[in-house]
Structures are given as structure tokens and as C-alpha cells.
TIMAR-338663 format. One record per residue: residue number from 1; residue in one letter; x, y, z of N, C-alpha, C in turn. Coordinates in nm, 4 decimals, decimal comma, always signed. Example, Ala and Ser with C-alpha at 12.3 -4.5 7.8 and 13.67 -1.06 7.14 Angstrom:
# TIMAR-338663
MIFI     i   aa        n.u        n.v        n.w       ca.u       ca.v       ca.w        c.u        c.v        c.w
MIFI     1    A    +1,3190    -0,5690    +0,7800    +1,2300    -0,4500    +0,7800    +1,3200    -0,3300    +0,7800
MIFI     2    S    +1,2850    -0,2250    +0,7080    +1,3670    -0,1060    +0,7140    +1,2900    +0,0030    +0,7870
This chain:
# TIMAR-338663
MIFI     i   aa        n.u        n.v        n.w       ca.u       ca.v       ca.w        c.u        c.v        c.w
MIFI     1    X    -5,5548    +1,0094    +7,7806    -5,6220    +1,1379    +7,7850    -5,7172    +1,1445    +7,6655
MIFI     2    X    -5,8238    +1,1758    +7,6717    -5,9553    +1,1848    +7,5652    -5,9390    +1,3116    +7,4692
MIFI     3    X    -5,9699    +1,3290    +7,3736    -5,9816    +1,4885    +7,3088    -6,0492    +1,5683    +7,3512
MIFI     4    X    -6,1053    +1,5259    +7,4584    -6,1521    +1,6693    +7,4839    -6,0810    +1,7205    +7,5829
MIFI     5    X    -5,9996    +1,6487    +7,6927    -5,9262    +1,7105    +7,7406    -5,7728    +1,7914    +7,7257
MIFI     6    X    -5,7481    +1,7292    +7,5430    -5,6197    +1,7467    +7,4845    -5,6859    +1,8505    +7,4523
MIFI     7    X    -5,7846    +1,9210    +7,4589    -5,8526    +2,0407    +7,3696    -5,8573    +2,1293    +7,4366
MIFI     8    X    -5,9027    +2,1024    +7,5822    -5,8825    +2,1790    +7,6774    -5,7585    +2,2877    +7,6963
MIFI     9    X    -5,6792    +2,1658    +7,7621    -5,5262    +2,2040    +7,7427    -5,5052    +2,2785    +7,6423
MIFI    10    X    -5,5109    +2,2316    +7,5356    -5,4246    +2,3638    +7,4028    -5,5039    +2,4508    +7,4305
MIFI    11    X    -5,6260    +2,4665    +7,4755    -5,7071    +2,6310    +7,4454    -5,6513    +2,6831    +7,5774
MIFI    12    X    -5,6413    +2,6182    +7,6971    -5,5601    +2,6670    +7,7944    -5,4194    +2,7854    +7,7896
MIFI    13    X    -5,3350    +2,6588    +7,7048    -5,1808    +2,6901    +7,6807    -5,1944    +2,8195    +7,5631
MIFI    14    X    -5,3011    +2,8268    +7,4640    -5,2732    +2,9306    +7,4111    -5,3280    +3,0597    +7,4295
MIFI    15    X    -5,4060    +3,0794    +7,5696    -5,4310    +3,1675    +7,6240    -5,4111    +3,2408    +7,7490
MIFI    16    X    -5,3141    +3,3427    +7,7389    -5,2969    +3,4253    +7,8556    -5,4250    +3,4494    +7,9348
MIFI    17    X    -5,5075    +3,5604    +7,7792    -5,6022    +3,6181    +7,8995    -5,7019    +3,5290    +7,9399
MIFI    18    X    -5,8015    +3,5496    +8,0572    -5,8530    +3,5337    +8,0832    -6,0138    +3,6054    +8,1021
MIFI    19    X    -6,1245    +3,5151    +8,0611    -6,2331    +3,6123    +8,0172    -6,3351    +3,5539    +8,1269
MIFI    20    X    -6,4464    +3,6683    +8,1550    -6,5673    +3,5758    +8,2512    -6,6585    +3,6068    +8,1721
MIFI    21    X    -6,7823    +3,4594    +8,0953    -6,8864    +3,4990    +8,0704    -7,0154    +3,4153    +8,0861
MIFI    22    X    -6,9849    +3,4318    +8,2625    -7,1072    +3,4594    +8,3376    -7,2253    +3,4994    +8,2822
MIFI    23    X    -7,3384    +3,4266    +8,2823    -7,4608    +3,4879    +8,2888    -7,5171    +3,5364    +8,1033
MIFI    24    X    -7,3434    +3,4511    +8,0496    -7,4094    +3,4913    +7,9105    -7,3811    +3,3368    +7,8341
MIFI    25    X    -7,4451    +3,3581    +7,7034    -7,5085    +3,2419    +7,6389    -7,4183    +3,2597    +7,4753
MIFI    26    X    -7,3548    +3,1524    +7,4264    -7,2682    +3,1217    +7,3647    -7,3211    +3,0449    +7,2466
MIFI    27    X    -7,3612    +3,1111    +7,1489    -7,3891    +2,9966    +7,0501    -7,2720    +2,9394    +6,9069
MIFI    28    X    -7,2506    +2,8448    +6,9147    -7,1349    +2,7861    +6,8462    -7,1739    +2,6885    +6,7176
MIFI    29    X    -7,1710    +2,7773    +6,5922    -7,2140    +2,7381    +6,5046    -7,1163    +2,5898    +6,4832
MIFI    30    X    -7,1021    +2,4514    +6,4292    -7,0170    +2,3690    +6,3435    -6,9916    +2,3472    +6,5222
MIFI    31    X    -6,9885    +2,3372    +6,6028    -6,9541    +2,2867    +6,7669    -6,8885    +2,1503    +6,7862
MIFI    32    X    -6,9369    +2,0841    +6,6599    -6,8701    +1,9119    +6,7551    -6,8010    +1,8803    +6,7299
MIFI    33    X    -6,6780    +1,9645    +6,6393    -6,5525    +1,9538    +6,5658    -6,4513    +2,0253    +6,5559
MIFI    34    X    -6,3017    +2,0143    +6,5511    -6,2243    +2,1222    +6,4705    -6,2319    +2,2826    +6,5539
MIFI    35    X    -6,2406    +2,3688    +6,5077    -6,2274    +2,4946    +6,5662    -6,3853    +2,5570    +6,6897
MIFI    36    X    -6,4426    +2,4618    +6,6419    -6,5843    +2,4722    +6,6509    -6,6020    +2,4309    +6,7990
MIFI    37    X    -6,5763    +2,3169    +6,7935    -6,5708    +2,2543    +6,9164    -6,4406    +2,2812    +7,0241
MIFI    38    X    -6,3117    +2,3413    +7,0066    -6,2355    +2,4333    +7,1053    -6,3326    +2,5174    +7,1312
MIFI    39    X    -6,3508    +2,6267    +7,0430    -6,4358    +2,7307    +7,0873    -6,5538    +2,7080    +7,1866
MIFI    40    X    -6,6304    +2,6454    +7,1928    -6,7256    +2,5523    +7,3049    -6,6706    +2,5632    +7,4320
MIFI    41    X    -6,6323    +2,4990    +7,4161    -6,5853    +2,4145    +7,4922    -6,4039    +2,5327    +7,5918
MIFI    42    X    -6,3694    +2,6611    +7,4888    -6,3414    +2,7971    +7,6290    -6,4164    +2,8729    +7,6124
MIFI    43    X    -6,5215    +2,8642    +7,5536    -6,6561    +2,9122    +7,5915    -6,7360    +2,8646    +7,7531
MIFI    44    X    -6,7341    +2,7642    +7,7288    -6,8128    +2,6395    +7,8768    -6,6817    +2,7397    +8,0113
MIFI    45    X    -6,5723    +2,6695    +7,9714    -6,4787    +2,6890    +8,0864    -6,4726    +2,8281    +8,1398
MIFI    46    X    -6,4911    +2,9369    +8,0569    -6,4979    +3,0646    +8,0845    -6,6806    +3,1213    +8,1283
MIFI    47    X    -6,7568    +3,0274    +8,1609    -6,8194    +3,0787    +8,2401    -7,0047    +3,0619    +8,1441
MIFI    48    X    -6,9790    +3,0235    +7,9890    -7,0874    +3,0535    +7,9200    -7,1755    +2,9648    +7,9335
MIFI    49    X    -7,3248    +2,9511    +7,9042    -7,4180    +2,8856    +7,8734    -7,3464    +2,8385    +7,7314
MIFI    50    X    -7,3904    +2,6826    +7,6672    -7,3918    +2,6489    +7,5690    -7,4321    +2,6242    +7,4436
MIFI    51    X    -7,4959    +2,7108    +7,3515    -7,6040    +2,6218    +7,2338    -7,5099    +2,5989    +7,1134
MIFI    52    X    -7,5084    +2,4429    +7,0968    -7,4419    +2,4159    +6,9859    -7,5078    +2,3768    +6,8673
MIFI    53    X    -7,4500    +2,4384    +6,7269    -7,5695    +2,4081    +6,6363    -7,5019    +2,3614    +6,5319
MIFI    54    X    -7,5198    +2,2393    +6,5266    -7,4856    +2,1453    +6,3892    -7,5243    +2,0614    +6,3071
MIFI    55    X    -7,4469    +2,0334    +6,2144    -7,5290    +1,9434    +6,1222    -7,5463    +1,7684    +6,1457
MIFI    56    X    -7,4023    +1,7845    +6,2441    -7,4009    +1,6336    +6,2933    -7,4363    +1,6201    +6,3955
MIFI    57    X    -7,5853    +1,5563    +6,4178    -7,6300    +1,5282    +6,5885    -7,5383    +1,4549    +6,5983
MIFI    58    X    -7,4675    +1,3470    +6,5311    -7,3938    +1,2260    +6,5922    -7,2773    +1,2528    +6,6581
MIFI    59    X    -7,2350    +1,3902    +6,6509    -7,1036    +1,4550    +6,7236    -7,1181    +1,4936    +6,8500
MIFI    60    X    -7,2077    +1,4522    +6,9099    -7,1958    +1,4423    +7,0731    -7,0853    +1,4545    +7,1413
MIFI    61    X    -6,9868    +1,4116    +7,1600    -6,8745    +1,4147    +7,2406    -6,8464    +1,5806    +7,3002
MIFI    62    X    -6,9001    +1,6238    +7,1933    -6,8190    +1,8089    +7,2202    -6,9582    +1,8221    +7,4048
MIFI    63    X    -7,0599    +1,7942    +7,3738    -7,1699    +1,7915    +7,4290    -7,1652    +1,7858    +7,5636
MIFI    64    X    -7,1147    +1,6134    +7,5882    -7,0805    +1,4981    +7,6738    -6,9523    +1,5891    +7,6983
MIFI    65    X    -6,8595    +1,6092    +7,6729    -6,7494    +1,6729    +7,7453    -6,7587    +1,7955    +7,8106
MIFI    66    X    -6,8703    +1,9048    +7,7751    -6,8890    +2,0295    +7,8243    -6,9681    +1,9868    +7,9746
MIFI    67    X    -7,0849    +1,9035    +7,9500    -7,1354    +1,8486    +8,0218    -7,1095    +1,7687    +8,1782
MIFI    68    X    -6,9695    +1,6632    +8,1596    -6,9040    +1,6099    +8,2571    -6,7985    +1,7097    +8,3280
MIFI    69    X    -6,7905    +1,8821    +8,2295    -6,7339    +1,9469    +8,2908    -6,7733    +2,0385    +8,4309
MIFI    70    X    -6,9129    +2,0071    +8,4349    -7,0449    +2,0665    +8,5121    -7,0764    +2,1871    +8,4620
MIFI    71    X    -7,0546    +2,2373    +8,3307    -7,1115    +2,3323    +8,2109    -7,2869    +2,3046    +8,1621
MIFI    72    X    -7,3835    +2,4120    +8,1375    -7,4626    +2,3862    +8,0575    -7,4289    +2,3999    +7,9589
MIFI    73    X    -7,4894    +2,3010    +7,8588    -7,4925    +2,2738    +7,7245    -7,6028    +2,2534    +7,6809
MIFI    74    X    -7,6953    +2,2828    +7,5672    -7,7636    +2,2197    +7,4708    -7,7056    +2,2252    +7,3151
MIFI    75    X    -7,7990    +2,1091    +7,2720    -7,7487    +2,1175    +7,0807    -7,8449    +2,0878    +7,0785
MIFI    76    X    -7,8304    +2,2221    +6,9332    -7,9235    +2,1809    +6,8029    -7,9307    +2,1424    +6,6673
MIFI    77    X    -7,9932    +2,0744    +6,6362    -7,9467    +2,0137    +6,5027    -7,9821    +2,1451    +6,3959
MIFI    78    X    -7,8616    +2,1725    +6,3387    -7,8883    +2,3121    +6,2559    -7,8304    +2,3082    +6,1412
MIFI    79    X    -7,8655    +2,3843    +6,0432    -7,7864    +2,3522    +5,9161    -7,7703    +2,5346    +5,8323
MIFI    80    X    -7,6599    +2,6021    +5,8827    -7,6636    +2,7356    +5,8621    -7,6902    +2,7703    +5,7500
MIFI    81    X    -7,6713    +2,6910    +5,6396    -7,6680    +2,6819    +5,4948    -7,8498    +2,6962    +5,4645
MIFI    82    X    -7,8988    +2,6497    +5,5369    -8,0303    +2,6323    +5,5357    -8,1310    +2,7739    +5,5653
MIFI    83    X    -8,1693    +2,8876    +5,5424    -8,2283    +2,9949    +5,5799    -8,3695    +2,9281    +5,6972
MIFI    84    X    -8,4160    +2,8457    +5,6453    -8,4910    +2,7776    +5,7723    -8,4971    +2,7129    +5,9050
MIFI    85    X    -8,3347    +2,6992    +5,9034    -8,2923    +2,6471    +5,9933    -8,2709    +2,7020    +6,0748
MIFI    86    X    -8,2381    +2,8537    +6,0540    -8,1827    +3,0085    +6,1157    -8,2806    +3,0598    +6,1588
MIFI    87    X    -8,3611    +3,1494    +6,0463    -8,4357    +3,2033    +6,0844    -8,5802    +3,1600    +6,1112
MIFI    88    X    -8,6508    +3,1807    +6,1926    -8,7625    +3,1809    +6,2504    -8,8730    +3,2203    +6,1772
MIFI    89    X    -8,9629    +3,1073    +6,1443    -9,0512    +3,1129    +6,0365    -9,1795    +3,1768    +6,1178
């Protein structure tokens, strides 16, 4: 079983409720890791558009797994720390 599907599962198992968000757009700061990337990723499963924004393009997998889930996803390479990176010059 891959991590992303062990990720699945636990966000599964530790959630009763159930949320729909249809038609809305999810942006997930730190996404390709750790808390960052659960969140995504019952974000995707519950219905959201994806924008993931991190510092590591090389963390794809969170991406590639939302993706093979038949979820939209995009990432962006972002660096929150950065005021330029955020806001819109």
C-alpha cells in the first residue's frame, strides 16, 4: 500500500462527518507533506478543486495521488514566508 493511500485511510478512519465541497477550491499551503498533504488530499476526496502551494516542487506525490484519484489538482511553487510569493505585485 503507497502513502497516499495509508493517508487516505487515516483521514477516513478519523472522520465521522462527512463534508461536500463541490464547486469549491481548496488552497493548501506546505501540501506535499505531513499535515499538509492529509489535508489535500480530504480536501480532493470531499469534493474540492486543488491548489497546492509549496516550497518543494519535488514533492509531487501529494499531486500524482490526488490526481490518479480523478481529483483536480494544480501546484504552485510558493514560499509563504516570501510576501512576493503571496501577494500580487
Amino acid at each position: 500500500m503507497n502513502e497516499g493511500s495509508n493517508l487516505r485511510t487515516a483521514a477516513a478512519r478519523s472522520s465521522n462527518i462527512s463534508f461536500n465541497f463541490s464547486g469549491k477550491v481548496a488552497l493548501v499551503t506546505g501540501g506535499n507533506r505531513g499535515i499538509g498533504r492529509a489535508t489535500a488530499l480530504l480536501f480532493a476526496q470531499s469534493g474540492a478543486k486543488i491548489v497546492i502551494g509549496d516550497v518543494d516542487a519535488a514533492g509531487s506525490e501529494t499531486v500524482e495521488a490526488i490526481k490518479r484519484d480523478g481529483h483536480d489538482v494544480v501546484f504552485m511553487s510558493t514560499d509563504v514566508r516570501d510576501e512576493g510569493d503571496v501577494i500580487p505585485q
